[in-house]
MARVO-65214 format. One record per atom (N, C-alpha, C): atom name; y, z, x; residue in one letter; residue number from 1. Coordinates in Angstrom, 1 decimal, padded with zeros to 4 digits. Layout:
BEGIN
r at: CA	v: Y	w: Z	u: X	aa: A	i: NUM
...
END
This chain:
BEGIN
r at: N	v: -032.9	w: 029.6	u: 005.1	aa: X	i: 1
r at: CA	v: -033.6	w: 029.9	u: 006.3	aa: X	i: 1
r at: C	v: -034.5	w: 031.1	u: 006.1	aa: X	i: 1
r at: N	v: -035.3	w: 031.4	u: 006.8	aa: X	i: 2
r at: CA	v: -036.6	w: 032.1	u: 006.7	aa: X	i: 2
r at: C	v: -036.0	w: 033.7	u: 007.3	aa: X	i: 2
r at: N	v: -036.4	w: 034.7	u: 006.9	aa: X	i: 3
r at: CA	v: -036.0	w: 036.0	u: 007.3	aa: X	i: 3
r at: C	v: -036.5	w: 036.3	u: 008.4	aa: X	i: 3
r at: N	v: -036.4	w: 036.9	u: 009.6	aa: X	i: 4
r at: CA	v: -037.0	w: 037.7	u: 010.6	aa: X	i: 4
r at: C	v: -037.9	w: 036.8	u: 011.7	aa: X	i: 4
r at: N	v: -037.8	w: 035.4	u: 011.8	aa: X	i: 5
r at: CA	v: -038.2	w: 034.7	u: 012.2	aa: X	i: 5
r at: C	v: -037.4	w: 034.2	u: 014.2	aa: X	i: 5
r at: N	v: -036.2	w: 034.8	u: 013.7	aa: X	i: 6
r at: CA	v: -035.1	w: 034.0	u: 015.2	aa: X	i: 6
r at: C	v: -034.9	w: 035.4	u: 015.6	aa: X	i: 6
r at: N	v: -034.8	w: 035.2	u: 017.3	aa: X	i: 7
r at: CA	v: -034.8	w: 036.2	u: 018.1	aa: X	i: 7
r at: C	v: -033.4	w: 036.6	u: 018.0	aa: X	i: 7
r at: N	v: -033.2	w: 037.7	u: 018.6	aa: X	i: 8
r at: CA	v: -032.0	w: 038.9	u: 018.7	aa: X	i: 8
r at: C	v: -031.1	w: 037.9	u: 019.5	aa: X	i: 8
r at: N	v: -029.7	w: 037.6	u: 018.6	aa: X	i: 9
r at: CA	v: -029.1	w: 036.6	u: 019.9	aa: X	i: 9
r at: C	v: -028.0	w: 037.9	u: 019.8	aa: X	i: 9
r at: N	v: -027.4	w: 038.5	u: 021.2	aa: X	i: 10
r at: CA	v: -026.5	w: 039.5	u: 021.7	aa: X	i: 10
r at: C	v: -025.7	w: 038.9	u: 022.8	aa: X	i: 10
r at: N	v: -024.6	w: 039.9	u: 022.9	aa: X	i: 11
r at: CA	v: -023.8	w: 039.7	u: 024.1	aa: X	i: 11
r at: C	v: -024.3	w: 040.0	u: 025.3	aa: X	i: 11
r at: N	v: -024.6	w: 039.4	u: 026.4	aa: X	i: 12
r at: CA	v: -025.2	w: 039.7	u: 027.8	aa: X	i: 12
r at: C	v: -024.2	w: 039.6	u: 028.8	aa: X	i: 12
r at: N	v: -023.8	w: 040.2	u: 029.9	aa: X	i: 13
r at: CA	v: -023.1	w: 039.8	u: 031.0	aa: X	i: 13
r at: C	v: -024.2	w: 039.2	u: 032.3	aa: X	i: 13
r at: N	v: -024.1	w: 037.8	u: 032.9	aa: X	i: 14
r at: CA	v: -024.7	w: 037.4	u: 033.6	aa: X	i: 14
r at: C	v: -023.7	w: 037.6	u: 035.2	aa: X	i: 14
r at: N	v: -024.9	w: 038.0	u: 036.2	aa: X	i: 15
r at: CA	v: -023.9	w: 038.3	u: 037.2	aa: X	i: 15
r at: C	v: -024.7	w: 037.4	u: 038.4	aa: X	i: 15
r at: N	v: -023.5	w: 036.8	u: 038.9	aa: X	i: 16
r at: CA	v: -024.4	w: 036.0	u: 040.2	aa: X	i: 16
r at: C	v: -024.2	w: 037.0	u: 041.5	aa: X	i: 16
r at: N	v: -025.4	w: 037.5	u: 041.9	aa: X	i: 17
r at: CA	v: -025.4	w: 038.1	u: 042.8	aa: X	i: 17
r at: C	v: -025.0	w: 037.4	u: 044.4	aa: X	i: 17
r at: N	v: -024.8	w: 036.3	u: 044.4	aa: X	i: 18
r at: CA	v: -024.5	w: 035.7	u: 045.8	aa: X	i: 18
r at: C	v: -022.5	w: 036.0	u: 046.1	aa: X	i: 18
r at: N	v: -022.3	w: 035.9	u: 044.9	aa: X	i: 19
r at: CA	v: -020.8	w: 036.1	u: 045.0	aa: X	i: 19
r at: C	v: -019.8	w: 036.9	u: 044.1	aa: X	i: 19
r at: N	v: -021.2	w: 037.9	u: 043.2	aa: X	i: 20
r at: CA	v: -020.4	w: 039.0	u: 042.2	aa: X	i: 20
r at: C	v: -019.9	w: 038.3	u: 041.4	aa: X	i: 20
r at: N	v: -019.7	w: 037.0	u: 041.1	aa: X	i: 21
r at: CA	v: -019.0	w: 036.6	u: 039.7	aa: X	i: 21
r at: C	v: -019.7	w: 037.3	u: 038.4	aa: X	i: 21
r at: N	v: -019.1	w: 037.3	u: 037.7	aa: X	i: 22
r at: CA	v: -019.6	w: 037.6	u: 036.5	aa: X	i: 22
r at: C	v: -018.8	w: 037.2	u: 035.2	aa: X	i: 22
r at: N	v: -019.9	w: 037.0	u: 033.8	aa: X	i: 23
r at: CA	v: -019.6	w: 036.4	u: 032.7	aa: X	i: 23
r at: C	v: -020.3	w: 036.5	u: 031.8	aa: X	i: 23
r at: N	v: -019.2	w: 037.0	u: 030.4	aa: X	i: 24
r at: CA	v: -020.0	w: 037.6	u: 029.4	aa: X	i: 24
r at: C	v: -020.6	w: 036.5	u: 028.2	aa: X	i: 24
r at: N	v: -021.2	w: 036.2	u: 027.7	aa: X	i: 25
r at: CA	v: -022.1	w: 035.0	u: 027.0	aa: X	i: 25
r at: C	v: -022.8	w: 035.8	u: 025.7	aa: X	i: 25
r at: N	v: -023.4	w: 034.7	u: 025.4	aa: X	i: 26
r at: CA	v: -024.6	w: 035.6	u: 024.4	aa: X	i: 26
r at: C	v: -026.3	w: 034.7	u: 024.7	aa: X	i: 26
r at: N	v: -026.7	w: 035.5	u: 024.5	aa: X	i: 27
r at: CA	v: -028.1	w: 035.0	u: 024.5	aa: X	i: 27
r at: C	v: -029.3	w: 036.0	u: 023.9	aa: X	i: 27
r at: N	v: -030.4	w: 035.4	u: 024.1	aa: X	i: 28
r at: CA	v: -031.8	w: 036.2	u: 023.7	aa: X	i: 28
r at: C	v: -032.2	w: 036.9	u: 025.0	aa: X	i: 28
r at: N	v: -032.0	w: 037.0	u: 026.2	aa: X	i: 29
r at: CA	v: -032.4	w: 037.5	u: 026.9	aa: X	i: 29
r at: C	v: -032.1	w: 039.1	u: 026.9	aa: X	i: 29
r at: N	v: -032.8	w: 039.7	u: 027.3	aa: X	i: 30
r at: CA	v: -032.5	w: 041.5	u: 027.1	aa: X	i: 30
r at: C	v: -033.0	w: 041.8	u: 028.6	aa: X	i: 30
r at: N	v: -032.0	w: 043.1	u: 028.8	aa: X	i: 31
r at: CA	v: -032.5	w: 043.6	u: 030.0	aa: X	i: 31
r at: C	v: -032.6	w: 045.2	u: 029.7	aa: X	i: 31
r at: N	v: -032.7	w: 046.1	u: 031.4	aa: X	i: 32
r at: CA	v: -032.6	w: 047.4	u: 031.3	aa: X	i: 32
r at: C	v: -031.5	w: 047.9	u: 032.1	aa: X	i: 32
r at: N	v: -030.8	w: 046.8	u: 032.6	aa: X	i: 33
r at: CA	v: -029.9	w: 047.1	u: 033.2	aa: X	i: 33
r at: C	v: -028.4	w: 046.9	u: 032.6	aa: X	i: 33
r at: N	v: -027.5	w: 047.7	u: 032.7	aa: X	i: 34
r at: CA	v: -026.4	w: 047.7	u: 031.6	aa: X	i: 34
r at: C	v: -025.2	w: 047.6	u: 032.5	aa: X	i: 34
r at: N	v: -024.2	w: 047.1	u: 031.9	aa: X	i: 35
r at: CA	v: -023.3	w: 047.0	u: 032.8	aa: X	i: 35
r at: C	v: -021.7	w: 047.4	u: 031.8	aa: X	i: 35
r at: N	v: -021.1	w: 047.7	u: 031.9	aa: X	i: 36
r at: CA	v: -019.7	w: 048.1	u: 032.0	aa: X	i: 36
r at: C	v: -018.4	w: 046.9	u: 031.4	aa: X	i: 36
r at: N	v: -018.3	w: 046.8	u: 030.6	aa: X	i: 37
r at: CA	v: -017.4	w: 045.4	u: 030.9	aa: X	i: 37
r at: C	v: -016.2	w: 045.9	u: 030.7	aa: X	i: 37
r at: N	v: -015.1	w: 044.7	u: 031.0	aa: X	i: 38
r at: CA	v: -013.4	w: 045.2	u: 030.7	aa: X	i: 38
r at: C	v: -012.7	w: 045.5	u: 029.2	aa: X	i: 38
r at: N	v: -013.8	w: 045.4	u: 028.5	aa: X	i: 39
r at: CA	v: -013.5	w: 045.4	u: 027.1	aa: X	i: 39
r at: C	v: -013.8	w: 047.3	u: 026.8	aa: X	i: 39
r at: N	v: -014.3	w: 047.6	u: 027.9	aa: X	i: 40
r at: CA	v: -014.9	w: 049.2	u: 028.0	aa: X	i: 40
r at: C	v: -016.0	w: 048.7	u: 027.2	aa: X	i: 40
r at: N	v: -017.2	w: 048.1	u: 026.6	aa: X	i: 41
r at: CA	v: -018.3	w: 048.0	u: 026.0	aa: X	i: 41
r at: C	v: -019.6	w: 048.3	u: 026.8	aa: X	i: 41
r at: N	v: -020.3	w: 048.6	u: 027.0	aa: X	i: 42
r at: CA	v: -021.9	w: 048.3	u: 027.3	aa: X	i: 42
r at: C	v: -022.3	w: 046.9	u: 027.2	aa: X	i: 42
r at: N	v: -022.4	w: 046.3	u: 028.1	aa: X	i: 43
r at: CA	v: -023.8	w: 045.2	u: 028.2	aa: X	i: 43
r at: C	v: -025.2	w: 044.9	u: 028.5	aa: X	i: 43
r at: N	v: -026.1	w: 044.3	u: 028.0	aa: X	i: 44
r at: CA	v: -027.3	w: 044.2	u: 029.1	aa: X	i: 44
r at: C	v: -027.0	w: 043.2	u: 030.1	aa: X	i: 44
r at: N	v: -026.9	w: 043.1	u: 031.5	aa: X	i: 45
r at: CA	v: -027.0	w: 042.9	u: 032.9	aa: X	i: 45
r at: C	v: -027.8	w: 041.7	u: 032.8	aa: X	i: 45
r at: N	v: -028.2	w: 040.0	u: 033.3	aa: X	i: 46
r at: CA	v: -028.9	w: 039.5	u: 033.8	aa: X	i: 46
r at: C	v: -028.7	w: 039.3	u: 034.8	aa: X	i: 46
r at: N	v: -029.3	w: 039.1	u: 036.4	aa: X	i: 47
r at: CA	v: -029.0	w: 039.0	u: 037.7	aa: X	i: 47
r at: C	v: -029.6	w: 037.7	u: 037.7	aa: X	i: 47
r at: N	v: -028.1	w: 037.1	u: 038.5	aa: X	i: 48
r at: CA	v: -029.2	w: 035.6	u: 038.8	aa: X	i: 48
r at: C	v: -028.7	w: 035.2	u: 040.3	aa: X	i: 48
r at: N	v: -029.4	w: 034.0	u: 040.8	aa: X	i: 49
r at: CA	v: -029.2	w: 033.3	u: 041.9	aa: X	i: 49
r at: C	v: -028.0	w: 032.4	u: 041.9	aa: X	i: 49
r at: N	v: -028.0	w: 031.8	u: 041.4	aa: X	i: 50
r at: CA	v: -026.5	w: 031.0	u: 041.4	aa: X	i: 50
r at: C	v: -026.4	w: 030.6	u: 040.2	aa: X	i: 50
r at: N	v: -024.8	w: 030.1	u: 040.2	aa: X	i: 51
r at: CA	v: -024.2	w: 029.9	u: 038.9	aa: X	i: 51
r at: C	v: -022.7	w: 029.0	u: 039.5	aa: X	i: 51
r at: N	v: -022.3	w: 028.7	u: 038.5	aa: X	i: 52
r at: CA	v: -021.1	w: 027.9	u: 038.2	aa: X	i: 52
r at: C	v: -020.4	w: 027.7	u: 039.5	aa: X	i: 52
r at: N	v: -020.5	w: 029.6	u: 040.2	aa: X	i: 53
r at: CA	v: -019.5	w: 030.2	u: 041.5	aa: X	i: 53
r at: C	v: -020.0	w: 029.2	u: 042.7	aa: X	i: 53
r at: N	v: -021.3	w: 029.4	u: 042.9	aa: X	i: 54
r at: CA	v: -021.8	w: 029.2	u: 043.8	aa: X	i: 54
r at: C	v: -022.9	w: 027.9	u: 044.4	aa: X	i: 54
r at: N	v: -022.7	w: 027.3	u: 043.0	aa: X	i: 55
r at: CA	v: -023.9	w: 025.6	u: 043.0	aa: X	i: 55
r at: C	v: -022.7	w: 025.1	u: 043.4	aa: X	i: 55
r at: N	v: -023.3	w: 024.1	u: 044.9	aa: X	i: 56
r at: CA	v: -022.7	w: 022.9	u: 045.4	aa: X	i: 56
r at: C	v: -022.0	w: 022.2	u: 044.6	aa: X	i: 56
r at: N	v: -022.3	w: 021.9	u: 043.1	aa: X	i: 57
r at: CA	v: -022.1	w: 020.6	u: 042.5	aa: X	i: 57
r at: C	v: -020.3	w: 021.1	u: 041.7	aa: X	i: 57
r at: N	v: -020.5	w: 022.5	u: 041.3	aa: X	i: 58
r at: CA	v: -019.0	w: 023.0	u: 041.2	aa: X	i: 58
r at: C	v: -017.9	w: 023.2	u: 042.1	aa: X	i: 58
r at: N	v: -018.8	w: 023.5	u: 043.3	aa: X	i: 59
r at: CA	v: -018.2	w: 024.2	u: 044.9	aa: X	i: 59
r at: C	v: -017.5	w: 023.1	u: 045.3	aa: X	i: 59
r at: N	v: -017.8	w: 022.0	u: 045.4	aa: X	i: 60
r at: CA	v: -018.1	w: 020.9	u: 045.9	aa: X	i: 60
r at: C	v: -018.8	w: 021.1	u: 047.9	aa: X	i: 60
r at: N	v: -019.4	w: 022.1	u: 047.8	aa: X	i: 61
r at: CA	v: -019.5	w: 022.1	u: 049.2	aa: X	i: 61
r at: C	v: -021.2	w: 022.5	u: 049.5	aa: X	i: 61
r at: N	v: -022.0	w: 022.0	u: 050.3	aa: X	i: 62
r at: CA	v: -023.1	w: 021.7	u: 050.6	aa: X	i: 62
r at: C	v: -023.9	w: 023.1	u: 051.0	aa: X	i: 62
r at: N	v: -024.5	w: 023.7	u: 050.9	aa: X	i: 63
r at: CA	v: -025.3	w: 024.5	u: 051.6	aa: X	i: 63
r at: C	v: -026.5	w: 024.8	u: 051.1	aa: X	i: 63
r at: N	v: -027.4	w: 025.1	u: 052.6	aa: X	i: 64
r at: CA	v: -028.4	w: 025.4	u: 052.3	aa: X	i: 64
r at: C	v: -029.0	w: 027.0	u: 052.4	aa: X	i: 64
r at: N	v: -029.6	w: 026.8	u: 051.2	aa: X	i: 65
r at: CA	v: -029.9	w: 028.5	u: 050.9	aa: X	i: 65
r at: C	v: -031.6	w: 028.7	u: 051.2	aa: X	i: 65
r at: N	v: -032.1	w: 029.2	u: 052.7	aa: X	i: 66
r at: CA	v: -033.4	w: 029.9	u: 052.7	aa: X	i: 66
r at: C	v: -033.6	w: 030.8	u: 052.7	aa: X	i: 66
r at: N	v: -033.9	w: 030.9	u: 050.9	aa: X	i: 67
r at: CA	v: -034.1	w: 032.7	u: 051.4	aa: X	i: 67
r at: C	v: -035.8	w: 032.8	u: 051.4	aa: X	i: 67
r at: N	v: -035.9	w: 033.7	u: 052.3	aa: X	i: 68
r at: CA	v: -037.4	w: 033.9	u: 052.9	aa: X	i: 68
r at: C	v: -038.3	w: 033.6	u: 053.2	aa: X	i: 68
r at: N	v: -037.8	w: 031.7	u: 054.3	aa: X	i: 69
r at: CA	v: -038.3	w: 031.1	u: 055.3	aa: X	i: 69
r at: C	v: -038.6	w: 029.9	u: 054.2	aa: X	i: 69
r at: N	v: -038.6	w: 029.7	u: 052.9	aa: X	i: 70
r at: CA	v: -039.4	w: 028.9	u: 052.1	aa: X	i: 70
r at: C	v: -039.5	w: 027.3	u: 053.0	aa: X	i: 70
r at: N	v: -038.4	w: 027.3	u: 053.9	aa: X	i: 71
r at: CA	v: -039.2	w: 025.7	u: 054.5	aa: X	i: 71
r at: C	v: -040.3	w: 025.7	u: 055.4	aa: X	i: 71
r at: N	v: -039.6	w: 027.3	u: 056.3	aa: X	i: 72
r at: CA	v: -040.8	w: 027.5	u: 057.3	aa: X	i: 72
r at: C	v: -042.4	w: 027.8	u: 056.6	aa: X	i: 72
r at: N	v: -042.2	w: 027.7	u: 055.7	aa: X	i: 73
r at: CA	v: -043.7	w: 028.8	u: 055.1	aa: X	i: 73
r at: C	v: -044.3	w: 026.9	u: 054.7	aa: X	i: 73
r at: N	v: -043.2	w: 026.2	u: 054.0	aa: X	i: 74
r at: CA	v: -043.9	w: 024.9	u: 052.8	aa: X	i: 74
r at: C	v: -044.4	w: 024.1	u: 054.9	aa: X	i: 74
r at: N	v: -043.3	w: 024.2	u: 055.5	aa: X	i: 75
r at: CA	v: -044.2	w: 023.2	u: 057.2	aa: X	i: 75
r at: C	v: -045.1	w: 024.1	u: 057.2	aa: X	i: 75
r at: N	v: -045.3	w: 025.5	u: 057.9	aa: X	i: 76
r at: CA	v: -047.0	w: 025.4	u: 058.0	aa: X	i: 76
r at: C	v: -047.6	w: 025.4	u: 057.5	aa: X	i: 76
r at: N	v: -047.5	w: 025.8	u: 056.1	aa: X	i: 77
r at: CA	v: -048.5	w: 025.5	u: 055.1	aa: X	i: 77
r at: C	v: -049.6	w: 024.2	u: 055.1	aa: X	i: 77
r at: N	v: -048.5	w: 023.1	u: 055.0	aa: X	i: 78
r at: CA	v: -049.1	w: 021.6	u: 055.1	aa: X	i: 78
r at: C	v: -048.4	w: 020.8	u: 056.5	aa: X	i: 78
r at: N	v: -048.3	w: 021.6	u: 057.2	aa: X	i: 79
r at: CA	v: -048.1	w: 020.9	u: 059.1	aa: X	i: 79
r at: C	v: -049.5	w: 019.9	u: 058.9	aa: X	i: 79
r at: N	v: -049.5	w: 018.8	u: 059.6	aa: X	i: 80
r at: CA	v: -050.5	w: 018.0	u: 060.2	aa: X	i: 80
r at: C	v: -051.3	w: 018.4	u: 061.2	aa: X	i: 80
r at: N	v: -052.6	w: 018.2	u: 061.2	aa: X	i: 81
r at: CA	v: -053.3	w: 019.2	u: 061.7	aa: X	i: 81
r at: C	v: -054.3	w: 018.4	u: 063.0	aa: X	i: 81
END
């Protein structure tokens, strides 16, 4: 394989902010935000919207999430006029 070519793969903790889960992985993603783990280590922090905790399809339970009117905005957007 080629030298210097593949991105930094590290340890990240991903946190779902809807319900504080969190979970440590690896990936290419880098942040500025660090987080603490149980291991006492440093991590870089990704924040996300949902995950494992909180998608219906694991939950098995239905909800809908508007955050900041997105249906009211997509109806008047294109309401019939």
């Amino acid at each position: 394989m080629k030298a210097d070519i593949h991105p930094d793969y590290h340890d990240v903790v991903f946190q779902d902010v809807t319900s504080d889960f969190k979970f440590l992985t690896r990936s290419t993603l880098g942040s500025k935000e660090t987080i603490k783990w149980e291991d006492g280590n440093e991590y870089p922090l990704i924040k996300v919207e949902i995950s494992s905790a909180t998608h219906p399809f694991y939950t098995g339970q239905n909800r809908v999430l508007d955050t900041a009117g997105r249906i009211d905005k997509f109806k008047k957007r294109y309401a019939a006029k």
